[in-house]
C-alpha positions in Angstrom: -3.0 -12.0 22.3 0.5 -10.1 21.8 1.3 -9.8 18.3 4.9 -7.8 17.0 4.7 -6.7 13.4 8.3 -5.8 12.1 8.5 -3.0 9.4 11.2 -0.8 7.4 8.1 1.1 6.4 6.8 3.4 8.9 6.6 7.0 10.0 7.2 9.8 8.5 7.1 7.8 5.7 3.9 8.5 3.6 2.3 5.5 1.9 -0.1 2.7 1.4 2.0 0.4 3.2 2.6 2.8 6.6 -1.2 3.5 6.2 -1.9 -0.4 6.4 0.1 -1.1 9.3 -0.9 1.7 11.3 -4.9 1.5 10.8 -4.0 -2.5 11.5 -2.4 -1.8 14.8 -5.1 0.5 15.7 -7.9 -2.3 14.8 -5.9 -4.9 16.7 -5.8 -2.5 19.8 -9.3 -1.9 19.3 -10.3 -5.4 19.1 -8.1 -6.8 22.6 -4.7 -7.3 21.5 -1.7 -5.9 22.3 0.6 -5.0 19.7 5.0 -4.4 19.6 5.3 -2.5 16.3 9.3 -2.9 15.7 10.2 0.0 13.0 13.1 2.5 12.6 11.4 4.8 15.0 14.6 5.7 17.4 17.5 3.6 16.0 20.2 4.4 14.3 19.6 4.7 10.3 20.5 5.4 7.0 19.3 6.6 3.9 17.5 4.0 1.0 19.3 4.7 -2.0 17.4 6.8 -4.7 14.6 6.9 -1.4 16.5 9.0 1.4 13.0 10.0 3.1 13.1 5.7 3.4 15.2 5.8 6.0 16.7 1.9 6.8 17.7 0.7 10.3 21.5 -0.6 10.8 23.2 -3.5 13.4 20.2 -3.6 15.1 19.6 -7.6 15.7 20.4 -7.8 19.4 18.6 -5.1 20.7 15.3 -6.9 18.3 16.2 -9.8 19.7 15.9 -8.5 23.4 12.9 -6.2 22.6 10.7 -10.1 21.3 12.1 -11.7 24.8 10.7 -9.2 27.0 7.2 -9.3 24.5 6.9 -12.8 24.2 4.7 -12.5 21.6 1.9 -15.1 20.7 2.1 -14.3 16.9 5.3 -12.8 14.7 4.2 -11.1 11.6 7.7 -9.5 9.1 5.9 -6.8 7.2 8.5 -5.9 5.3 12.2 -7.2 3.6 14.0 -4.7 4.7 16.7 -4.7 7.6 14.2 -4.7 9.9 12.4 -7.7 8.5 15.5 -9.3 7.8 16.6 -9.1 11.5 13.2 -10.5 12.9 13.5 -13.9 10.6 16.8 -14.5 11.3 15.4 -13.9 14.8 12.5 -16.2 14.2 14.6 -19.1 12.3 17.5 -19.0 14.5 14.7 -20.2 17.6 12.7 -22.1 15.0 9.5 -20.0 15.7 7.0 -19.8 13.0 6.3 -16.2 11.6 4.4 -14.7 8.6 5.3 -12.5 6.0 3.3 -10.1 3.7 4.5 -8.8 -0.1 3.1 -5.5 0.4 4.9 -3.9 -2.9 6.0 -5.5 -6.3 10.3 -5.1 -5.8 11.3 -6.4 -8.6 9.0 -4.1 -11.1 10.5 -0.9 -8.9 14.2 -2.3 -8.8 13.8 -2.7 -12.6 12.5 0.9 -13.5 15.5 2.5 -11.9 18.5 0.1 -12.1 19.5 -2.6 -15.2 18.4 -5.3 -13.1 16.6 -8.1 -14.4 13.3 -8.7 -12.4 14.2 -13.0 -12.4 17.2 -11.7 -10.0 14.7 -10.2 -7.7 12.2 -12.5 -7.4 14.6 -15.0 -6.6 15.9 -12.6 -3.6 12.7 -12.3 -2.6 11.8 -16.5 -2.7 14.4 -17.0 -0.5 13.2 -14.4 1.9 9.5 -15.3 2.1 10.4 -19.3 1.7 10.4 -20.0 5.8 7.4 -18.0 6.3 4.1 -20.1 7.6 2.0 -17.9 5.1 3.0 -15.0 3.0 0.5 -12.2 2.7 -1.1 -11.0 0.1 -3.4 -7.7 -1.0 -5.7 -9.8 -4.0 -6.2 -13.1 -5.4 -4.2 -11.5 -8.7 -1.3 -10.5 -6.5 -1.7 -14.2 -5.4 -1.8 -15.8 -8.4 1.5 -13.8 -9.4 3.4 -15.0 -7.0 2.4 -18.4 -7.4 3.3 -18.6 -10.6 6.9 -17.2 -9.7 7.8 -19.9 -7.3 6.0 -18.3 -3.9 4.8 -21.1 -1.6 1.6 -20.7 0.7 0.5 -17.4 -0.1 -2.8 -16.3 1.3 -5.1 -13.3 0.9 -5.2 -10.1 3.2 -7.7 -7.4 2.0 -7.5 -4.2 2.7 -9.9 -1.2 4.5 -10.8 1.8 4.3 -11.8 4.6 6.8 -15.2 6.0 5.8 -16.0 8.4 8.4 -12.1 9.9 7.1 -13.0 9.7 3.6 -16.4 10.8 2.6 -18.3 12.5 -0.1 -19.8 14.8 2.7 -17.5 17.3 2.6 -15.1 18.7 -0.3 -12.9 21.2 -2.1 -14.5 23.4 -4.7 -11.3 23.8 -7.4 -11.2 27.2 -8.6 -10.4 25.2 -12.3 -11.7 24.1 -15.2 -13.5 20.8 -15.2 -14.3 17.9 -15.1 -11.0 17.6 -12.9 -8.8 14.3 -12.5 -6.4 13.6 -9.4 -4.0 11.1 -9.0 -2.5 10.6 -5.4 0.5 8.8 -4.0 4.1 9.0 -4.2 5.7 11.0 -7.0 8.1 8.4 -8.5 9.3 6.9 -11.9 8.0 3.2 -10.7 4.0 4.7 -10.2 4.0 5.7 -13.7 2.8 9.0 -13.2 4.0 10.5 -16.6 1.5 8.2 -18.1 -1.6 10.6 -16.8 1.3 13.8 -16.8 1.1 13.2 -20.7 -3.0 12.1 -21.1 -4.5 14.8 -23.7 -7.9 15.5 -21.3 -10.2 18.5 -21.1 -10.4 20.4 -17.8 -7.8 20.1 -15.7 -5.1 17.5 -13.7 -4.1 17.8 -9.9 -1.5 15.7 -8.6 -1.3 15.2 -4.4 2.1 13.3 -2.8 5.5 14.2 -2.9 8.5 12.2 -3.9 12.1 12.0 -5.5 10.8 13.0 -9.1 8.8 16.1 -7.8 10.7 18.7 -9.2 11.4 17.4 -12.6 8.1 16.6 -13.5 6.8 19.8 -11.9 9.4 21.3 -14.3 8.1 19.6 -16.9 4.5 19.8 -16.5 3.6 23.5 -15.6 -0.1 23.3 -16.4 -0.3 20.2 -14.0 -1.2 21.5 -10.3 1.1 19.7 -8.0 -0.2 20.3 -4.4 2.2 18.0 -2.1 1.3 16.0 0.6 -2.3 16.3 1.9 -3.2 14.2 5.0 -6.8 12.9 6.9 -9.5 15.0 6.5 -8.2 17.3 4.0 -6.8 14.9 2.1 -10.2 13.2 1.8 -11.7 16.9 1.1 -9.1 17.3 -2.4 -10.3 13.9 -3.4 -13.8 14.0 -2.9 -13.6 17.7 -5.0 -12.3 16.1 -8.2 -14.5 14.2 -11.3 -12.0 11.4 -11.6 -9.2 9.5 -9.8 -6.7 8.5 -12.2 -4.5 5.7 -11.3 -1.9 4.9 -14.1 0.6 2.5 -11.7 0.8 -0.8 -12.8 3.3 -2.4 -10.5 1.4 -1.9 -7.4 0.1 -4.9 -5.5 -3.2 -3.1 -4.1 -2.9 0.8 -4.4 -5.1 1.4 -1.3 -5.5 5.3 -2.5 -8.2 4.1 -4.8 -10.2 2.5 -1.9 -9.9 6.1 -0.4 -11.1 7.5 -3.8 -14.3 5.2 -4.0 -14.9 6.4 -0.5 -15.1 9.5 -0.9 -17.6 8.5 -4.0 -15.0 9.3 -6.9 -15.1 6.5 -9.3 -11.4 5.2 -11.0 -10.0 5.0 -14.1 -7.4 2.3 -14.4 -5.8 -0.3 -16.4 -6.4 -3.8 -15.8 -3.5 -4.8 -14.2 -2.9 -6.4 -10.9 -4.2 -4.1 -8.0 -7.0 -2.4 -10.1 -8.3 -5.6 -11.6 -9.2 -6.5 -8.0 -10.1 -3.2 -6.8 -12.6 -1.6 -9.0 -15.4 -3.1 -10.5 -15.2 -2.4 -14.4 -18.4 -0.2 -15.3 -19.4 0.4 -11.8 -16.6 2.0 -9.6 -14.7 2.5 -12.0 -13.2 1.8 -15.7 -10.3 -0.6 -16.8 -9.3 -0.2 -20.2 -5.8 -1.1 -21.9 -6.1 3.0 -23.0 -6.1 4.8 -19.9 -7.9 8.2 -21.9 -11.0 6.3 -22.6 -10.8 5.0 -19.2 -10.7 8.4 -17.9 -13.8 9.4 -20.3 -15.4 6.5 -19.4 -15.3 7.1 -15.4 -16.3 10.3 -15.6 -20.0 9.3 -16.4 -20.6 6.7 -13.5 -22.3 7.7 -10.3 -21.0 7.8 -6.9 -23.0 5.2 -5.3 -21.6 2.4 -6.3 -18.1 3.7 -5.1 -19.3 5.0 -1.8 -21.0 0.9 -1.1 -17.8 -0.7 -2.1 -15.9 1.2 0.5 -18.2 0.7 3.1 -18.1 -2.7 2.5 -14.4 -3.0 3.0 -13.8 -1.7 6.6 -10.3 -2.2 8.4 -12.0 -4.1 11.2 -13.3 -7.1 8.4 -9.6 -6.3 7.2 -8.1 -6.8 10.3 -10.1 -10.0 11.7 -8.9 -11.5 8.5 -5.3 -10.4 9.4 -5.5 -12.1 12.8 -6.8 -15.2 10.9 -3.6 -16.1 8.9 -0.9 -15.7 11.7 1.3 -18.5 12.7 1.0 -18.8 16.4 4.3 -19.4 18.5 2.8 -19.4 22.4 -0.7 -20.0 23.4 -2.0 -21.9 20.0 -6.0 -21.7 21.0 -5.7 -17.6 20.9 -3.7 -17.3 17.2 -5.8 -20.0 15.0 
């Protein structure tokens, strides 16, 4: 089957939602189809505003549109509501082909942590946008469940995977620091609500991994915090697997796929219940949820790593994938995209 996927995110961008679409591509290769990723990758961009590493693709509709007639894909899938994704519905309702679209990261939550914009303004944005779609997708039945309640119309569930031969317990970092010792990975911004764990009063000591646009202020601001910048693959899995706790204080993501890695890599997570956690980590077994993310740090750091390692192991990108496949809208060939 030939499936395109259209994204604004996507390399050299680092994140959840990059990681997502390229270990999907690779399981769809891997399992017989052929894939057209449509990205920024060689066009002409500019910077995202407050983002410049997001780097957003401009005028670019007729070459998309000439790039899907020569694919002829079986399946459309808009990633993203971006440029990108914008051109590929347009593309996609202009022909009155069916398509799918995912809600990958909470907009409206990020637009309101930088700008006076109310969230109602957003979501309504965002409606439109996803309104034509066959089936939006979604990371968990409470990411689901939000968007239903805000209007969204046939939203379905996409889990998520994990590598496990990538991330393992087998192999880690011994910290020359005082423990027990608590990471937090992802990007260092004002909407993942970093400062949160920045400011947490905790014995041992705190190791942040990512980069981002508030870096240098909160490295600035929190000297006795060891900020070690991006860390990728293997290595990356090696950082997490050497710490006692992953602490994950963001409470507008929609999955936050980093934890996955952390169970992995049998470190359990401390969280507050809030959408992406609440369907992520089992409270009391691969992790702790608790209104007061100090006692859930406390709290984590007596669980074992079993459970944690299971749960990932359980949640492979193949199973992740097939379900992927499932949900897509077909536009030629019907029998191959059910």
């Amino acid at each position: 089957m030939r499936i395109a996927i259209a994204t604004d995110a996507w390399l050299p961008q680092v994140n959840g939602v990059v990681n997502t679409l390229i270990q999907t591509r690779d399981a769809l290769i891997a399992q017989g189809h052929e894939v057209l990723m449509i990205t920024p990758e060689g066009r002409r961009t500019f910077p995202c505003p407050t983002y410049p590493e997001i780097r957003l693709a401009l005028f670019q509709g007729r070459g998309i549109a000439r790039e899907l007639d020569a694919f002829r894909p079986n399946c459309i899938h808009v990633a993203t509501e971006g440029t990108i994704g914008y051109s590929v519905r347009r593309y996609c309702r202009k022909r009155e082909l069916p398509f799918t679209t995912a809600y990958h990261t909470q907009f409206p939550e990020y637009v309101r942590a930088r700008f006076p914009i109310p969230v109602a303004w957003t979501y309504a944005m965002l409606r439109w946008f996803h309104r034509p779609a066959h089936r939006t997708l979604v990371a968990t039945p409470a990411m689901q469940q939000l968007l239903q309640d805000r209007g969204f119309e046939h939203v379905v569930i996409w889990s998520r995977g994990v590598d496990t031969d990538v991330f393992s317990p087998d192999t880690r970092v011994d910290f020359d620091l005082p423990r027990p010792i608590w990471v937090n990975v992802g990007r260092v911004a004002v909407e993942k609500n970093i400062e949160k764990f920045l400011n947490l009063d905790l014995p041992g000591s705190k190791i942040v991994i990512g980069d981002g646009p508030d870096l240098k202020r909160l490295k600035n601001r929190y000297p006795d915090c060891h900020f070690l910048g991006y860390k990728f693959g293997k290595d990356l899995a090696r950082h997490i697997a050497g710490a006692d706790v992953f602490v994950f204080p963001s409470i507008t993501d929609t999955f936050g796929l980093v934890m996955l890695e952390a169970m992995a890599c049998g470190i359990p997570v401390a969280a507050m219940p809030v959408t992406g956690p609440i369907d992520v980590v089992t409270d009391g077994s691969t992790g702790v949820l608790d209104d007061d993310l100090a006692r859930a740090c406390h709290a984590a750091a007596n669980l074992s790593a079993g459970p944690c390692r299971q749960f990932a192991l359980d949640n492979s990108w193949s199973r992740s994938t097939e379900q992927f496949v499932r949900h897509l809208a077909p536009v030629l060939e019907p029998a191959h995209c059910r």
